[in-house]
N, CA, C and O of each residue as an XYZ file, in Angstrom:
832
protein
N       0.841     -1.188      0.000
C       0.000      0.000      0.000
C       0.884      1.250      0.000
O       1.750      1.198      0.874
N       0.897      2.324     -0.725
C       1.397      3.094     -0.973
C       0.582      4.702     -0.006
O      -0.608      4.759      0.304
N       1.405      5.575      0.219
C       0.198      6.754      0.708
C       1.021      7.636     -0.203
O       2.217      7.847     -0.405
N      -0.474      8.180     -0.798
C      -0.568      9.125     -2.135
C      -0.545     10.972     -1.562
O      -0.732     12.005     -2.204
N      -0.255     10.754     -0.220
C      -0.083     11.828      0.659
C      -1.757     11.945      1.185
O      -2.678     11.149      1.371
N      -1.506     13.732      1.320
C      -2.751     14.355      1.653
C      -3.929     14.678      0.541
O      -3.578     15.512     -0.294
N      -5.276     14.154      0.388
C      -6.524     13.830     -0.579
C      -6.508     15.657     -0.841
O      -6.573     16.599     -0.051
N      -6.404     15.580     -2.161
C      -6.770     17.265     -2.837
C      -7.557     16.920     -4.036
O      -8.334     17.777     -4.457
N      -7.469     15.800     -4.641
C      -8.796     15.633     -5.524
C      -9.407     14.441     -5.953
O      -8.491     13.644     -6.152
N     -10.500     13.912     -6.198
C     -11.224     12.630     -5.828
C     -12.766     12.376     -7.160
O     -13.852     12.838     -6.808
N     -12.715     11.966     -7.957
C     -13.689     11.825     -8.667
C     -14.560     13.141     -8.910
O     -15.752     13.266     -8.628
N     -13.485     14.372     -9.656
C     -13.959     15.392     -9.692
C     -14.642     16.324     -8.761
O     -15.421     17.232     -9.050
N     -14.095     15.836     -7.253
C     -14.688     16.417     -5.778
C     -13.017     17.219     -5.433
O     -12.061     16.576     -4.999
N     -12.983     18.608     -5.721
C     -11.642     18.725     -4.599
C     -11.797     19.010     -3.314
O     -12.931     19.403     -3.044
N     -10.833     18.932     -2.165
C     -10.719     19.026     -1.198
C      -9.739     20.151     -0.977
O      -8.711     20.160     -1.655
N      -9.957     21.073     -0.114
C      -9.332     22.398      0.480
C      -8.658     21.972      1.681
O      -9.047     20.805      1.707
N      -8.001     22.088      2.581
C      -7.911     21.628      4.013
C      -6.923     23.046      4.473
O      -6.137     23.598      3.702
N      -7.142     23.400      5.689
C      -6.866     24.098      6.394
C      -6.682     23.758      8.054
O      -7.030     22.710      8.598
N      -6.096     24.825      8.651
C      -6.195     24.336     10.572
C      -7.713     24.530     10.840
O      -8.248     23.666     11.535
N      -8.631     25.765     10.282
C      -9.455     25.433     10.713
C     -10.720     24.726      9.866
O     -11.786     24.790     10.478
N     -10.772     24.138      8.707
C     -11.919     23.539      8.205
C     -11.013     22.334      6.703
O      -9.893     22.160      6.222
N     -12.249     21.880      6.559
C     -12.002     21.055      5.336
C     -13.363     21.504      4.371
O     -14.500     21.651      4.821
N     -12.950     21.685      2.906
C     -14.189     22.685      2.265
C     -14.214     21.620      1.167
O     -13.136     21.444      0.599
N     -15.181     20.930      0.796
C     -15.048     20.097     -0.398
C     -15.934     21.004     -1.560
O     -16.806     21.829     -1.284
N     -15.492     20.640     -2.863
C     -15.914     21.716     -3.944
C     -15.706     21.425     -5.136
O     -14.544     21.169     -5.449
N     -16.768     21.375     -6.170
C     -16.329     21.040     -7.813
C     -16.394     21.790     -8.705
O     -17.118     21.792     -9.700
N     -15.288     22.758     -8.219
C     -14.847     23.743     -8.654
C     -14.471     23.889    -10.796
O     -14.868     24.405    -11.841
N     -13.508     23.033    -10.230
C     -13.439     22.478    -12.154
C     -14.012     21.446    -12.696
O     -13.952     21.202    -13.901
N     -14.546     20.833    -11.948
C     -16.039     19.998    -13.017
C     -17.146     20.898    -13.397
O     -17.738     20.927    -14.476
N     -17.361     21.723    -12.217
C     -18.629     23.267    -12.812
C     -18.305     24.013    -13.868
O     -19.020     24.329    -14.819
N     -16.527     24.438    -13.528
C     -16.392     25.064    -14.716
C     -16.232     24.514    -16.303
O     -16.377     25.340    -17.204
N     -15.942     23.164    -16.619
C     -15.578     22.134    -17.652
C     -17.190     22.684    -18.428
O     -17.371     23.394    -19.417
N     -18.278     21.946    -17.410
C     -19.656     21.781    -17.429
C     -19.917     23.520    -18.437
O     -20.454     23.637    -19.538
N     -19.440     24.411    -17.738
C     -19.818     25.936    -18.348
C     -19.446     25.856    -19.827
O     -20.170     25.937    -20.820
N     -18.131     25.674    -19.713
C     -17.171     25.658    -20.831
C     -17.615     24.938    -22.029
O     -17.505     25.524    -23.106
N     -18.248     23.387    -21.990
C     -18.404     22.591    -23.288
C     -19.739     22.974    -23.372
O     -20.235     22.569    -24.424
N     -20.614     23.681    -22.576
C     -22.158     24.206    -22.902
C     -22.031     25.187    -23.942
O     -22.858     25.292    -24.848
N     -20.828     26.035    -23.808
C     -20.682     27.214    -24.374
C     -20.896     28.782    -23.956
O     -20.731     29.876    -24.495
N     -21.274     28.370    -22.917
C     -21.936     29.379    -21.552
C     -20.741     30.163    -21.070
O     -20.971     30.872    -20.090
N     -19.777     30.180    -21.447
C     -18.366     30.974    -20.472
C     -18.729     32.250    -20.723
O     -18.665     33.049    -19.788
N     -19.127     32.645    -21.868
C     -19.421     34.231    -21.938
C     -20.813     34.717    -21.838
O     -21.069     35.915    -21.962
N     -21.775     33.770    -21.603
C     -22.932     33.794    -21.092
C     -23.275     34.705    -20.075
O     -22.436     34.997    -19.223
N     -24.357     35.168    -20.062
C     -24.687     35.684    -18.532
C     -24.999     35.261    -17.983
O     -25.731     34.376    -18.427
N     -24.860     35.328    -16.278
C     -25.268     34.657    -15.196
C     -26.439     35.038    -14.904
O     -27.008     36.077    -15.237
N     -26.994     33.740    -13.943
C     -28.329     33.572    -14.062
C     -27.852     33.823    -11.962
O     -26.831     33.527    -11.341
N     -29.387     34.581    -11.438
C     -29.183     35.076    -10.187
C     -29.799     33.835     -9.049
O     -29.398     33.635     -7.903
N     -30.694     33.239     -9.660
C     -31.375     31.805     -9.020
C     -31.588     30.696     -9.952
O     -31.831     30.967    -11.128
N     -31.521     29.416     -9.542
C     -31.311     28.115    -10.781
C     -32.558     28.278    -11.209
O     -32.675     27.827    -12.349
N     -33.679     28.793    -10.725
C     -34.956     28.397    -11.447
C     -36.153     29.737    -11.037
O     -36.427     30.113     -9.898
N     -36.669     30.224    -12.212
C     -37.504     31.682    -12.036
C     -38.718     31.321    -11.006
O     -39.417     30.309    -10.943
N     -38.714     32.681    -10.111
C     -40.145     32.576     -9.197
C     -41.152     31.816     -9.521
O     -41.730     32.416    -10.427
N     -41.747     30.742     -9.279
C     -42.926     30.331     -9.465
C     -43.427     29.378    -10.688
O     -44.512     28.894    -11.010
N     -41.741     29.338    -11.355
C     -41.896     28.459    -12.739
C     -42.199     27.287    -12.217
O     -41.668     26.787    -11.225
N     -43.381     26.655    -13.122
C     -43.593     25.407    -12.888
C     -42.896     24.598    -14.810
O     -42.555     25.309    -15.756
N     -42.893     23.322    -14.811
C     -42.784     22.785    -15.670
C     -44.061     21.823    -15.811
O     -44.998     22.007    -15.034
N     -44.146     20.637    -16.929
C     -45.318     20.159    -17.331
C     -44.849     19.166    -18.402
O     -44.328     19.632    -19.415
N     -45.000     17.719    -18.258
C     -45.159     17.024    -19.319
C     -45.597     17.110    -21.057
O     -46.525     17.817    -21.450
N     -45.040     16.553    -21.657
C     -45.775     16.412    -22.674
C     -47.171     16.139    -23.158
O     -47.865     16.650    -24.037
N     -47.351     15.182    -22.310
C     -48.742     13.938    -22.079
C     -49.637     14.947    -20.865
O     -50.776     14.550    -20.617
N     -49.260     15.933    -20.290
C     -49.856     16.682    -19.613
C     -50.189     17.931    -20.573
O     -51.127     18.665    -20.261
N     -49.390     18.201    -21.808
C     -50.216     19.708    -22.311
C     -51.136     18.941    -23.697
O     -51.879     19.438    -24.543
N     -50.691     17.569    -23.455
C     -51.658     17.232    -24.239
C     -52.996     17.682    -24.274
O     -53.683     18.240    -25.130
N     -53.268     17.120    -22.609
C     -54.403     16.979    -22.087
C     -55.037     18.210    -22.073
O     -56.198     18.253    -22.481
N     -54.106     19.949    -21.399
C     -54.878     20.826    -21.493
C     -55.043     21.532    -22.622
O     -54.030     21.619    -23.316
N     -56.269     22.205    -23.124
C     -56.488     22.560    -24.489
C     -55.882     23.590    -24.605
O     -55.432     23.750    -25.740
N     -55.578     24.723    -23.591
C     -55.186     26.263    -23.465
C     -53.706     26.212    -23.257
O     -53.132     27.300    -23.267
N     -52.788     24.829    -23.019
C     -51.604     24.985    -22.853
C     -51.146     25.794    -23.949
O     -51.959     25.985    -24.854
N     -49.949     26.331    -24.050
C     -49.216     26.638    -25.532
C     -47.864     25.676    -25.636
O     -46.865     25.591    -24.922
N     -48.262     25.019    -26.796
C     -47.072     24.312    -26.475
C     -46.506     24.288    -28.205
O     -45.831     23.370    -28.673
N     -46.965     25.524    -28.984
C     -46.524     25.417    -30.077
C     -44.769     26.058    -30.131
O     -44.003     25.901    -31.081
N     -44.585     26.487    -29.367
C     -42.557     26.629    -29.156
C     -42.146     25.802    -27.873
O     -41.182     26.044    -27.146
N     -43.156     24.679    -27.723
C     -42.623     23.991    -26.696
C     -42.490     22.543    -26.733
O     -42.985     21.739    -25.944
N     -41.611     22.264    -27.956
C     -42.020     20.765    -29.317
C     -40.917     19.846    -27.926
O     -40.057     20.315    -27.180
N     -41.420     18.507    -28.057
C     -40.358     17.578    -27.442
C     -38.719     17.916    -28.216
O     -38.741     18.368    -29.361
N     -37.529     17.704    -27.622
C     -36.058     18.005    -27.683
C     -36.072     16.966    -28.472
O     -36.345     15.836    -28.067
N     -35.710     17.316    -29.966
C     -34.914     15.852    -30.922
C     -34.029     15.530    -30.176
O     -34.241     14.394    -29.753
N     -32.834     16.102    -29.668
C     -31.182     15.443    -28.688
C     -32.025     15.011    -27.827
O     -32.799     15.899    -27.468
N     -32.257     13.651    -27.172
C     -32.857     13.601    -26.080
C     -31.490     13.388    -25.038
O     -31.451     13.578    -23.822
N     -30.262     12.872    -26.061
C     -29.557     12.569    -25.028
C     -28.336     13.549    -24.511
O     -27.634     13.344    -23.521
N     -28.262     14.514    -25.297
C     -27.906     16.026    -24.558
C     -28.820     16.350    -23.424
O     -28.306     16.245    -22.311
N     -30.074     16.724    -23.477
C     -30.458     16.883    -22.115
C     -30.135     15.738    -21.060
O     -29.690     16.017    -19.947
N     -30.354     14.589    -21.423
C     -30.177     13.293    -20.381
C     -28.784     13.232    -19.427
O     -28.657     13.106    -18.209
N     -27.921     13.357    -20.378
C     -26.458     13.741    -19.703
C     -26.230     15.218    -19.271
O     -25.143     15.495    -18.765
N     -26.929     15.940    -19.390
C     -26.454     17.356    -18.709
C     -27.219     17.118    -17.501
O     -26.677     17.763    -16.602
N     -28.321     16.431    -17.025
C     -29.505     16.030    -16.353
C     -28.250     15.393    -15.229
O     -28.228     15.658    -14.027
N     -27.396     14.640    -15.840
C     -26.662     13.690    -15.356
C     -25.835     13.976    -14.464
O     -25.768     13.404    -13.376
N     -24.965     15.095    -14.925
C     -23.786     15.626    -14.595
C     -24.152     16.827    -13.475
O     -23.388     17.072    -12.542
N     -25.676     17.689    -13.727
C     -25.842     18.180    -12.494
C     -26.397     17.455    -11.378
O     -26.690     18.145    -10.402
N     -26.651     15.953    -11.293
C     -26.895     15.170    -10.586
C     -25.953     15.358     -9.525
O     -26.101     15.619     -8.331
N     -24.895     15.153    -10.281
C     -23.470     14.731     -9.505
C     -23.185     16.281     -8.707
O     -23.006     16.325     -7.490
N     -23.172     17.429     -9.510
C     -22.822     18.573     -8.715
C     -23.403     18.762     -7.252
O     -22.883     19.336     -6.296
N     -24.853     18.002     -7.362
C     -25.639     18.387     -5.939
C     -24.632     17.075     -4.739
O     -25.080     17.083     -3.592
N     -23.709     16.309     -4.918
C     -22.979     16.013     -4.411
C     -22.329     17.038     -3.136
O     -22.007     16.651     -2.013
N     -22.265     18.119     -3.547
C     -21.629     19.267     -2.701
C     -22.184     20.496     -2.810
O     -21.724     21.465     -2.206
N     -23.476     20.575     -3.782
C     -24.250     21.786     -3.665
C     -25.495     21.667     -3.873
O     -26.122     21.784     -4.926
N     -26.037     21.298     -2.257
C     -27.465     21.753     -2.012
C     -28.095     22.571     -2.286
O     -29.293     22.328     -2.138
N     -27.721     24.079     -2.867
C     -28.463     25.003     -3.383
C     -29.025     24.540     -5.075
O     -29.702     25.521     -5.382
N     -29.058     23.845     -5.929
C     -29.708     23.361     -7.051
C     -30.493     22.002     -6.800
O     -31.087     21.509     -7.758
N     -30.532     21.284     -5.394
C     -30.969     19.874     -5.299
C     -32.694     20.258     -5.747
O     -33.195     19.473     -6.551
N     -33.311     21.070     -5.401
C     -34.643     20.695     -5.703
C     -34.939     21.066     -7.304
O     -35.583     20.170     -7.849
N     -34.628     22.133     -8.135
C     -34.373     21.992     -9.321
C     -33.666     21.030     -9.962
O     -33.963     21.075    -11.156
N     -32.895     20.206     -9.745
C     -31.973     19.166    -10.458
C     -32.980     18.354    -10.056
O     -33.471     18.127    -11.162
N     -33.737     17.672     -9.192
C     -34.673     16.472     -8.968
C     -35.786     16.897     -9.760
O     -36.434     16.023    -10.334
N     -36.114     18.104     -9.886
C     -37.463     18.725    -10.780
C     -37.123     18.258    -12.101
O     -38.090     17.703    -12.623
N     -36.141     18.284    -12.795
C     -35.657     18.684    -14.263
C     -35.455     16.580    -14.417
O     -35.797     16.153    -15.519
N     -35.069     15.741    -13.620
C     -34.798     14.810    -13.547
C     -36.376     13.927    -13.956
O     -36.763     13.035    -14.710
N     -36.764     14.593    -13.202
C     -38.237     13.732    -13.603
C     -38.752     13.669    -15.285
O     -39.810     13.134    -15.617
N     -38.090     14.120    -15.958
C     -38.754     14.251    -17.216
C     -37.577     14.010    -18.551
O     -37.597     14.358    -19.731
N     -36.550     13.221    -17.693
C     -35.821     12.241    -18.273
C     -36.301     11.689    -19.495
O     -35.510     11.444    -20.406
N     -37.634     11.451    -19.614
C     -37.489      9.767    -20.515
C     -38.326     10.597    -21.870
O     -38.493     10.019    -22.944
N     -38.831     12.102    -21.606
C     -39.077     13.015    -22.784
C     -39.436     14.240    -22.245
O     -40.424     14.766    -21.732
N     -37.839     14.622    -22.653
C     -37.426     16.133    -22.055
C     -38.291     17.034    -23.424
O     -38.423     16.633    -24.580
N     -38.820     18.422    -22.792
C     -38.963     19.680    -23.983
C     -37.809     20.445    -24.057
O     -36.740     20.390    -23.448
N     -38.442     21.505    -25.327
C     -37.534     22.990    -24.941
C     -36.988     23.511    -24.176
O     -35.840     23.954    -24.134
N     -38.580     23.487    -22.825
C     -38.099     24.398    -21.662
C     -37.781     23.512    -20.592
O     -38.010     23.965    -19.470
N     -37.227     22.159    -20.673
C     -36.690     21.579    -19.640
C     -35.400     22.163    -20.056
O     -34.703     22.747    -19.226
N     -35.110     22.067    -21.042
C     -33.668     21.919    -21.545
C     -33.290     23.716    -21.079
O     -32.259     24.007    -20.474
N     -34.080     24.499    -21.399
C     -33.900     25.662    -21.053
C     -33.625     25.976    -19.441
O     -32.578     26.451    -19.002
N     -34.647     25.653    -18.755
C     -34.301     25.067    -17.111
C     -32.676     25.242    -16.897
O     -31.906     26.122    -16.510
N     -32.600     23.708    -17.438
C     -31.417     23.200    -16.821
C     -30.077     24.073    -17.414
O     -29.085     24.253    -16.708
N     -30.161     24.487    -18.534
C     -29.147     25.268    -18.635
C     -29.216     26.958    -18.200
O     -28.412     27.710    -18.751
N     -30.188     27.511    -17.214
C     -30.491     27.888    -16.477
C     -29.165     27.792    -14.954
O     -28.488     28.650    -14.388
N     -29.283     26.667    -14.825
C     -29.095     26.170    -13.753
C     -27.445     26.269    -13.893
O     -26.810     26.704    -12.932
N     -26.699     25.823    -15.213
C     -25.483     25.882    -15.130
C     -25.190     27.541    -15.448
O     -24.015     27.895    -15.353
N     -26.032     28.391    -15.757
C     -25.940     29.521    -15.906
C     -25.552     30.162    -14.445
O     -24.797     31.114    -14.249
N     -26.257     29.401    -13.487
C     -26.364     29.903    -12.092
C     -25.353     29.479    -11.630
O     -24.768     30.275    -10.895
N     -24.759     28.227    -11.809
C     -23.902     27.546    -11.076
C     -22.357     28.858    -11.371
O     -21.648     29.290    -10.463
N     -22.271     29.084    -12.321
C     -21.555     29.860    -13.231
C     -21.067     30.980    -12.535
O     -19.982     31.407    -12.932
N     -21.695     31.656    -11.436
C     -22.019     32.348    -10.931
C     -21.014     32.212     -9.679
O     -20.578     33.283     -9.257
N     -20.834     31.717     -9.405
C     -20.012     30.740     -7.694
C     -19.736     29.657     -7.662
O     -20.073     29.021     -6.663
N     -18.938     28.925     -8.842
C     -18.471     27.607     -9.219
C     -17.720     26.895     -8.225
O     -17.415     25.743     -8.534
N     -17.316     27.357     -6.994
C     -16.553     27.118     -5.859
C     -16.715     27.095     -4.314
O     -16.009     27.071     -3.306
N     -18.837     27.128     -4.895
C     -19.435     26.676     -3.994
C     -19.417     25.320     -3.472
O     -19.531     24.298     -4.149
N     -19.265     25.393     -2.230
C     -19.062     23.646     -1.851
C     -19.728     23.309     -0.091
O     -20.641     23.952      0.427
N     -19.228     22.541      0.338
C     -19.735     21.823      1.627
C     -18.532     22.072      2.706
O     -17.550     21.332      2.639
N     -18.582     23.008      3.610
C     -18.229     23.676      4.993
C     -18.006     22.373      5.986
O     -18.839     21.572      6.411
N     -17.215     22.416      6.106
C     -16.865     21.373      7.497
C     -15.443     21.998      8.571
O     -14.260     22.303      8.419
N     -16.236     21.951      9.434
C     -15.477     23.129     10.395
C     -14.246     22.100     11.122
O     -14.499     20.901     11.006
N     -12.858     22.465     11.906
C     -12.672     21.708     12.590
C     -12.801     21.505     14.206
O     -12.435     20.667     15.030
N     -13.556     22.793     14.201
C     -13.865     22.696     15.921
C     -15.111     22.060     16.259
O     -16.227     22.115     15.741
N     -14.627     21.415     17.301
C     -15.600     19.971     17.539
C     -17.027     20.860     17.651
O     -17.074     22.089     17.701
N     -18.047     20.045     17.675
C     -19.923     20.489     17.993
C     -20.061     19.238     18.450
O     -19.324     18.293     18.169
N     -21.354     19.217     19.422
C     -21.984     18.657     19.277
C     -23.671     18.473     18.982
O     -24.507     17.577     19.105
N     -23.630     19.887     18.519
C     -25.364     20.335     18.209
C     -25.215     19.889     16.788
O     -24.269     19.966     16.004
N     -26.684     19.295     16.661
C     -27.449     18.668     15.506
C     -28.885     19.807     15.144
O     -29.890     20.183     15.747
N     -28.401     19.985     14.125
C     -29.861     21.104     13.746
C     -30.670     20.526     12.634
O     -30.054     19.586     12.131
N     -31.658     20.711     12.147
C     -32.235     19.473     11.047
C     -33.240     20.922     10.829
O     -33.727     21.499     11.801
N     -33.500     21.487      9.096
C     -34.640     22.325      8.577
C     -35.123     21.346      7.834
O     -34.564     20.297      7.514
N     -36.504     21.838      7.488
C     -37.252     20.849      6.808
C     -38.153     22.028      6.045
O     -38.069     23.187      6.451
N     -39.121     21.644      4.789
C     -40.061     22.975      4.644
C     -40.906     21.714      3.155
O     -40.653     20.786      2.386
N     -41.755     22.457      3.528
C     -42.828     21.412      2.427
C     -43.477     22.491      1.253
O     -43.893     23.599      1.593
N     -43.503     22.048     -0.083
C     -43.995     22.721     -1.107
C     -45.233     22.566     -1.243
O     -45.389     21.759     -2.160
N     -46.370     22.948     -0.767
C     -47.496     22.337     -1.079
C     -48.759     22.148     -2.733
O     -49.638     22.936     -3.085
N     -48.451     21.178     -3.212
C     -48.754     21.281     -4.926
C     -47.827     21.319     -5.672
O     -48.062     21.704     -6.817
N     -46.955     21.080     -5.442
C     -45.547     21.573     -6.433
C     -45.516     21.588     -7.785
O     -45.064     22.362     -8.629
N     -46.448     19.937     -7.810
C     -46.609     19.614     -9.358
C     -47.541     19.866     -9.748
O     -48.434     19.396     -9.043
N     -48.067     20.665    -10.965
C     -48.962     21.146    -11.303
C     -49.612     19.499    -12.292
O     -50.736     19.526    -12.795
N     -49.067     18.729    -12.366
C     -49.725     17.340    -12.628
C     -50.345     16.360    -11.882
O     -51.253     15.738    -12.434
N     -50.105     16.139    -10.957
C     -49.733     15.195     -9.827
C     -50.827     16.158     -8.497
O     -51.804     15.735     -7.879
N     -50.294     17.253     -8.449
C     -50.611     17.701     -7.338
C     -49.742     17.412     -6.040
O     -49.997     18.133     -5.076
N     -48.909     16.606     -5.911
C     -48.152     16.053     -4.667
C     -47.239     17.086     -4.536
O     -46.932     17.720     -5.546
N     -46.701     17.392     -3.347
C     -46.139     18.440     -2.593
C     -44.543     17.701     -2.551
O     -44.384     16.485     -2.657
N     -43.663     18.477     -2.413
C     -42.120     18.385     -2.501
C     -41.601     18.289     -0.759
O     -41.807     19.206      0.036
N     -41.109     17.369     -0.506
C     -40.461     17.232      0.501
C     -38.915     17.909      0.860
O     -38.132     17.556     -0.021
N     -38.439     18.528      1.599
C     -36.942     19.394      1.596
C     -36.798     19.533      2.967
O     -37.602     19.901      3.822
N     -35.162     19.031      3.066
C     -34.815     19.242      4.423
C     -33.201     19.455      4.403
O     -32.577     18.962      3.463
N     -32.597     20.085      5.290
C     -30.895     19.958      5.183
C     -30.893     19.552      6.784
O     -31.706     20.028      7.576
N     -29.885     18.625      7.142
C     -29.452     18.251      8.377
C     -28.121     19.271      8.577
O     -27.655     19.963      7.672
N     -27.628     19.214      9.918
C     -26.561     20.281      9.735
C     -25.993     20.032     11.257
O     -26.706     20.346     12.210
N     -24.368     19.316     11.512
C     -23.798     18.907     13.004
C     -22.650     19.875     12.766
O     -21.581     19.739     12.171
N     -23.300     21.075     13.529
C     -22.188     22.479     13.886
C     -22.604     23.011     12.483
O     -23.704     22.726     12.010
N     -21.642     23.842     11.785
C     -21.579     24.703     11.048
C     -21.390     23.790      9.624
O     -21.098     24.371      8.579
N     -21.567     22.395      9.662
C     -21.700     21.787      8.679
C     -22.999     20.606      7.967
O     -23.747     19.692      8.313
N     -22.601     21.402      6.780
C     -24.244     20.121      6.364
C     -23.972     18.710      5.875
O     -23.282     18.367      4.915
N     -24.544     18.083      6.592
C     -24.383     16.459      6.664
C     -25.108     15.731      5.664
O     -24.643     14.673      5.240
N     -26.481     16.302      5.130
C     -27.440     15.403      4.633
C     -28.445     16.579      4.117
O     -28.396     17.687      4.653
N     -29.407     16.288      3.005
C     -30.471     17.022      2.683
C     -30.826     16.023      1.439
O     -30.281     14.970      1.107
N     -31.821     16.654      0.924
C     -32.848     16.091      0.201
C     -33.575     17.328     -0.826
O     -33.127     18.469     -0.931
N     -34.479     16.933     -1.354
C     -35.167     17.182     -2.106
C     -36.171     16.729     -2.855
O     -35.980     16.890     -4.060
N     -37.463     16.071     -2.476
C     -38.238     14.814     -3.543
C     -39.175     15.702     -3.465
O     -39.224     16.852     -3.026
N     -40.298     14.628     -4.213
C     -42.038     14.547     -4.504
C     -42.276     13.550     -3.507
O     -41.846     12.397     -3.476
N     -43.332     14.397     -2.355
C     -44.008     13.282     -1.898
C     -44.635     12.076     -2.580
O     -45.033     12.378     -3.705
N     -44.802     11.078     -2.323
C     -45.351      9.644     -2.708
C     -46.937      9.732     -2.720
O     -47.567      9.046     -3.525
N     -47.484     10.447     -1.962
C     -48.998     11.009     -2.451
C     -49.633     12.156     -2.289
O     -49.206     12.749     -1.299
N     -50.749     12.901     -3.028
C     -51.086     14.249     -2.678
C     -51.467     13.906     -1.234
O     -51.700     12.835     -0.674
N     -51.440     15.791     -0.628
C     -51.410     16.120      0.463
C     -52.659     16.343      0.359
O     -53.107     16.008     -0.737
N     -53.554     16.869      1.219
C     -55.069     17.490      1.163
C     -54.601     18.434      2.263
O     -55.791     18.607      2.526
N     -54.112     19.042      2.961
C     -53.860     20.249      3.290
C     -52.408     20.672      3.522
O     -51.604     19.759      3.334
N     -51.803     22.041      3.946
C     -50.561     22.337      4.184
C     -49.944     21.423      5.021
O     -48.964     20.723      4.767
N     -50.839     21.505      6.422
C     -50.539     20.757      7.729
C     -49.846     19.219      7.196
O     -48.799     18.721      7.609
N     -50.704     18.709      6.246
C     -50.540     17.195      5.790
C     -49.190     17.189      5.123
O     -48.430     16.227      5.240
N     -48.905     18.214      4.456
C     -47.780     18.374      3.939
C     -46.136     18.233      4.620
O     -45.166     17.478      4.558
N     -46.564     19.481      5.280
C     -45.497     19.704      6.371
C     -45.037     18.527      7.265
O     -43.835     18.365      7.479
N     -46.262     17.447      7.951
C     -46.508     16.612      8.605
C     -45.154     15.432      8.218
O     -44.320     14.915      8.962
N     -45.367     15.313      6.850
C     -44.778     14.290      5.925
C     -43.307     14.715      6.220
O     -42.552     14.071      6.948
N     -42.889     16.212      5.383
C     -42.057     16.703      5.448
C     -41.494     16.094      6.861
O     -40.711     15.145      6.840
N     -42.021     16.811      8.348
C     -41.007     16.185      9.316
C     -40.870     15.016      9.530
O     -39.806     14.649     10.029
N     -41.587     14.343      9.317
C     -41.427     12.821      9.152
C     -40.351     12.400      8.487
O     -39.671     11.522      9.019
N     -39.978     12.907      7.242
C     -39.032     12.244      6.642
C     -37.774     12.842      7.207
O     -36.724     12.206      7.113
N     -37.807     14.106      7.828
C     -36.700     14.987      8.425
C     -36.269     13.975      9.574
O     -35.165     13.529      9.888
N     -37.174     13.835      9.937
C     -36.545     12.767     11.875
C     -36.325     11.809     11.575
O     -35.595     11.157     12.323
N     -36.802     11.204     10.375
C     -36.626      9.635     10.338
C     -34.894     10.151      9.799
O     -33.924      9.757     10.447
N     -34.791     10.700      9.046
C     -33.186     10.996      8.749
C     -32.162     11.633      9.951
O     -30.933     11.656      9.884
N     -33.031     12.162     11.109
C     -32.166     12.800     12.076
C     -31.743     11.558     12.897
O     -30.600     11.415     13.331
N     -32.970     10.474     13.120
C     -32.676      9.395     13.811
C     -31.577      7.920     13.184
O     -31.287      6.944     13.876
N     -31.179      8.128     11.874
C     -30.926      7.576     11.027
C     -29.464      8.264     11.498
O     -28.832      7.243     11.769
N     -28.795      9.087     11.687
C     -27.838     10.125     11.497
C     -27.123      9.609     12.656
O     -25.952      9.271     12.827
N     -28.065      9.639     13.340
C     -27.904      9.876     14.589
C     -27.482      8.074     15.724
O     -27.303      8.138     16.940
């Protein structure tokens, strides 16, 4: 067995280390990601995803008559979106700030549109922005455990089911978070939220 020294980079994850923290960050996989999009001289985008945008199936604007979906044709590349889908998968590795947009944009994998594709390159627009955002790990000991949680209620304008979100956090560092679709509609906020901590404690007790 050989020692390759001290870990500074790891399956496109680098590592920072200092006396007082260790900062993990994918710093040059974000930027690669900017670069072969074509986005380097792009403008930055200020949040991964606009106030209140919802998205919508294909087989869903079927259904409504008033959708517009005449500039909103299914993506011939299906597999350009699929792999960019892919690769910001991996970024939420160390940046919780895109996890609930990257799980949004994920769902519609198997027949992406226009404006998924627009979304998501959205998103590397944003990333673009602070490519050296990463995950805080302090080295002074804690022993406080803090756990947020917050529920979307309706999220999907198909479905109706509400979005589950939580970040765990031991000291000044985040341990764990999430981002899904609840497994069934809610019938009120309360029901929502309810779920939400549920899945929050079952992960605090899990952690823990």
């Amino acid at each position: 067995m050989k020692d390759l020294g001290e870990l500074k980079y790891f399956l496109g994850i680098e590592f920072s280390r200092s006396q007082e923290s260790i900062v993990m960050y994918q710093r040059k996989y974000a930027l690669e990601l900017v670069s072969e999009l074509g986005l380097a001289g792009g403008k930055p985008a200020a949040t991964p995803l606009e106030f209140n945008h919802k998205l919508t199936s294909i087989e869903f604007d079927k259904e409504i008559p008033y959708a517009n979906t005449t500039l909103d044709n299914e993506l011939e590349e299906k597999g350009s979106y699929q792999r960019l889908v892919g690769r910001l998968l991996y970024l939420t590795m160390t940046r919780p700030d895109i996890a609930f947009v990257v799980q949004l944009l994920n769902q519609y994998i198997p027949a992406p549109k226009l404006s998924h594709m627009e979304v998501a390159l959205r998103v590397v627009r944003y990333i673009k922005t602070a490519p050296g955002l990463g995950l805080f790990m302090p080295a002074k000991a804690c022993k406080e455990l803090v756990a947020y949680c917050y529920s979307d209620l309706g999220a999907c304008v198909e479905t109706r089911r509400s979005v589950t979100g939580y970040a765990v956090k031991f000291g000044a560092a985040c341990i764990s978070w999430k981002s899904k679709k609840q497994g069934t509609e809610s019938k009120s906020s309360v029901e929502a939220e309810f779920r939400s901590m549920a899945s929050t404690v079952a992960k605090v007790v899990w952690v823990t």
